[in-house]
VOPAGU-2260 file (C-alpha; in pm, 1 decimal, decimal comma):
REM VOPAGU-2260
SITE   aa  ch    i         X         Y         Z
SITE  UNK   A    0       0,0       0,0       0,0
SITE  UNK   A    1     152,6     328,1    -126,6
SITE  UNK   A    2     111,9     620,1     170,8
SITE  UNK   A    3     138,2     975,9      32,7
SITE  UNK   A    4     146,4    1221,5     293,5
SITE  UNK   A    5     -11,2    1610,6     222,5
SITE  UNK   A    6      25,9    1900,8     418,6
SITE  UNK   A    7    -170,2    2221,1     384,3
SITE  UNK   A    8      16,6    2514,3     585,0
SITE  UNK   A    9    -174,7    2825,5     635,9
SITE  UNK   A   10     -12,1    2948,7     978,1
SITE  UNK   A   11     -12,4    3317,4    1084,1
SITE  UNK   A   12    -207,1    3484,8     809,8
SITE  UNK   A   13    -507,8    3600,8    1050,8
SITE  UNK   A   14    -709,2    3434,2     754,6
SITE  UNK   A   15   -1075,8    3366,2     869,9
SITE  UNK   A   16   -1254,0    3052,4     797,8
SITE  UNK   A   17   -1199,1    3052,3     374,4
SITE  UNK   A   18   -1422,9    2812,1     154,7
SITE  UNK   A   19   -1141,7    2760,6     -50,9
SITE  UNK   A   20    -857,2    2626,2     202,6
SITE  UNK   A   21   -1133,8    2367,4     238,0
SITE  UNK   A   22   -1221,4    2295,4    -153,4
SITE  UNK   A   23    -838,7    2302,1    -134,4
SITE  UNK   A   24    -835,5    1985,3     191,2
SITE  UNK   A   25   -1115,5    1808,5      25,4
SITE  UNK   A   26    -993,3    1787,9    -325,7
SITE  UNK   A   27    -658,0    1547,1    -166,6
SITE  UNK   A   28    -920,7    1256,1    -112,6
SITE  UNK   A   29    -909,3     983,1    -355,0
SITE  UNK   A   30   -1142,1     954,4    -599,4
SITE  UNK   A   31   -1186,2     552,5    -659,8
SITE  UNK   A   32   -1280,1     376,0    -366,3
SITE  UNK   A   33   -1057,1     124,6    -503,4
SITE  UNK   A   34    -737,5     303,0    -455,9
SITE  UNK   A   35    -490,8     194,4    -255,9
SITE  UNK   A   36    -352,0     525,6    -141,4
SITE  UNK   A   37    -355,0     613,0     211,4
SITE  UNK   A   38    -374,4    1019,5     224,2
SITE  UNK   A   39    -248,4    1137,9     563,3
SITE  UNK   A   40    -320,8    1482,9     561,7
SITE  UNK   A   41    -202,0    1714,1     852,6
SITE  UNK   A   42    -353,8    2089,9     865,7
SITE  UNK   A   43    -176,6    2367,2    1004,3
SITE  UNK   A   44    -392,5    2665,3    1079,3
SITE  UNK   A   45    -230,1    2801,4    1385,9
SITE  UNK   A   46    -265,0    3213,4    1429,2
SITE  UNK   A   47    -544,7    3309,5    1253,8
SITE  UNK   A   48    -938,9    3416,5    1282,1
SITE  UNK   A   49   -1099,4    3102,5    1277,5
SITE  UNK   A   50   -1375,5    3081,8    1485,5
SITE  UNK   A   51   -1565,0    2792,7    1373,9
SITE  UNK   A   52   -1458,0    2350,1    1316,1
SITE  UNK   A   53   -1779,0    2352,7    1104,3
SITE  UNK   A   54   -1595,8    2314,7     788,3
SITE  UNK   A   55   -1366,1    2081,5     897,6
SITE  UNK   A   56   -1634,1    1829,3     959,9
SITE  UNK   A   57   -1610,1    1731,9     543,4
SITE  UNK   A   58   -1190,4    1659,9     554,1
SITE  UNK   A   59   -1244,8    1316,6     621,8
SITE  UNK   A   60    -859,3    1254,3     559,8
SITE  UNK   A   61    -771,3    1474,7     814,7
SITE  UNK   A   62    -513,7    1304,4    1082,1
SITE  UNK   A   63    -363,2    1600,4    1249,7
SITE  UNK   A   64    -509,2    1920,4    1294,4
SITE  UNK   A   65    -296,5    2228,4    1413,3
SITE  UNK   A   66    -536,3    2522,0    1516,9
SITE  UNK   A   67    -390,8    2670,5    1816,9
SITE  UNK   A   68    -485,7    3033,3    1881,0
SITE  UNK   A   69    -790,0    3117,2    1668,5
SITE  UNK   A   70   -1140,9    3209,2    1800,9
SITE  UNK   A   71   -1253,9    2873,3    1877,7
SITE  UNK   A   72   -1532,5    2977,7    2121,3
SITE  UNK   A   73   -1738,3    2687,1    2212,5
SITE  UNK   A   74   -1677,1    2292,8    2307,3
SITE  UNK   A   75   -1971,0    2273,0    2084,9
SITE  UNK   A   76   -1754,2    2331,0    1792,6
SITE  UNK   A   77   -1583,7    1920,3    1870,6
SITE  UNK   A   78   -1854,3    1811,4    1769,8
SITE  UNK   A   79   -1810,6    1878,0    1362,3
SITE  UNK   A   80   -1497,8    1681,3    1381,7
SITE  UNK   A   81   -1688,7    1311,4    1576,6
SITE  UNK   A   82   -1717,2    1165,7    1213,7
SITE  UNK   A   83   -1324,2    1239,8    1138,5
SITE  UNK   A   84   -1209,3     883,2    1193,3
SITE  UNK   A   85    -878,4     965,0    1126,9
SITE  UNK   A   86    -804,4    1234,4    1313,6
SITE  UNK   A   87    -497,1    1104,4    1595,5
SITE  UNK   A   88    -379,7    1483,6    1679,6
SITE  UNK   A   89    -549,4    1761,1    1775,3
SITE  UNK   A   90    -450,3    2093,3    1872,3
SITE  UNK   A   91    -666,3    2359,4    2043,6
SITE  UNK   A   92    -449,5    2553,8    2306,4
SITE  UNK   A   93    -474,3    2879,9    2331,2
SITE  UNK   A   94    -852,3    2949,4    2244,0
SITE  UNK   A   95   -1105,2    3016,9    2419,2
SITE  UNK   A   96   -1303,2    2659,2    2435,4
SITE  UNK   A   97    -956,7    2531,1    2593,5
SITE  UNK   A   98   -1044,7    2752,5    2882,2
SITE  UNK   A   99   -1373,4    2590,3    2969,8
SITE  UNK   A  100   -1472,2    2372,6    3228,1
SITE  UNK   A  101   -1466,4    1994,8    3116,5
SITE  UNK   A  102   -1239,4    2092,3    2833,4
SITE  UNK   A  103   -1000,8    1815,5    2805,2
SITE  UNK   A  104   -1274,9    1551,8    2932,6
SITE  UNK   A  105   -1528,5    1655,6    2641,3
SITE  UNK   A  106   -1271,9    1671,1    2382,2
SITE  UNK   A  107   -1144,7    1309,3    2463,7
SITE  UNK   A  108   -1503,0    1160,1    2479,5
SITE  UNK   A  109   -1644,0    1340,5    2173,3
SITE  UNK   A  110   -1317,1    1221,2    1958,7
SITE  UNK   A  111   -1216,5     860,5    2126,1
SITE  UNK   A  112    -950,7     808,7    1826,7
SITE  UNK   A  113    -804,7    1119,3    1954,5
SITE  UNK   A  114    -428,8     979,5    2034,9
SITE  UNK   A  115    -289,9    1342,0    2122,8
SITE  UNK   A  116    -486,0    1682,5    2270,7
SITE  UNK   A  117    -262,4    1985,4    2249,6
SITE  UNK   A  118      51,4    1739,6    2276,5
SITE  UNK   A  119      -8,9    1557,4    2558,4
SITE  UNK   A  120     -88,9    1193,8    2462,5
SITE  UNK   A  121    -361,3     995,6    2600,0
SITE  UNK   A  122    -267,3     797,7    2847,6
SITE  UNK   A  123    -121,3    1114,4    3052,8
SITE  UNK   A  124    -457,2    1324,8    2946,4
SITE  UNK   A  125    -672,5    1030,0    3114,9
SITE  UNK   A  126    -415,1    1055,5    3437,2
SITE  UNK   A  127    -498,1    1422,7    3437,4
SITE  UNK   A  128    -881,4    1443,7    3431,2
């Protein structure tokens, strides 16, 4: 099985949730079911003005997502990413949702393929709660 990895960078340009960066994310996804390419696809959107997931509920390819200090308001917003199977590492820090109560706890049972939460692994996240 062939594994082509794909990264779309879009750190620090204060950008605010675009359409296109996501036409852009789901346009790496095979085509033919019957392909054997794996797409692991890692998002970096770190320093900007996103404020909601909602869009990244469609990047089903998505394994890591990088979206520390945007406008991430509510826990709510987890929820759009429950169907990303994929997803193994997430990061949140630094907006406002990580300040809420429960944070870490709703984050981890929302997304239970979760392997990493704002670098911290797992096992040590469990220990914490």
């Amino acid at each position: 099985m062939q594994n082509k990895k794909k990264k779309l960078s879009y750190p620090r340009n204060y950008i605010p949730t675009n359409q296109q960066i996501f036409d852009n994310l789901r346009t790496l996804a095979p085509k033919n079911k019957n392909d054997s390419t794996v797409w692991v696809l890692f998002g970096f959107f770190s320093v900007n003005s996103i404020s909601t997931l909602r869009d990244f509920a469609r990047c089903h390819q998505l394994t890591e997502l990088y979206i520390r200090k945007n406008r991430i308001e509510t826990l709510s917003e987890i929820f759009y990413l429950k169907n990303l199977s994929r997803l193994r590492n997430l990061w949140l820090a630094d907006n406002p949702c990580a300040e809420r109560k429960n944070y870490r706890a709703t984050v981890l049972r929302t997304l239970p393929t979760l392997q990493k939460l704002d670098n911290v692994g797992r096992l040590l996240m469990t220990c914490l709660i």
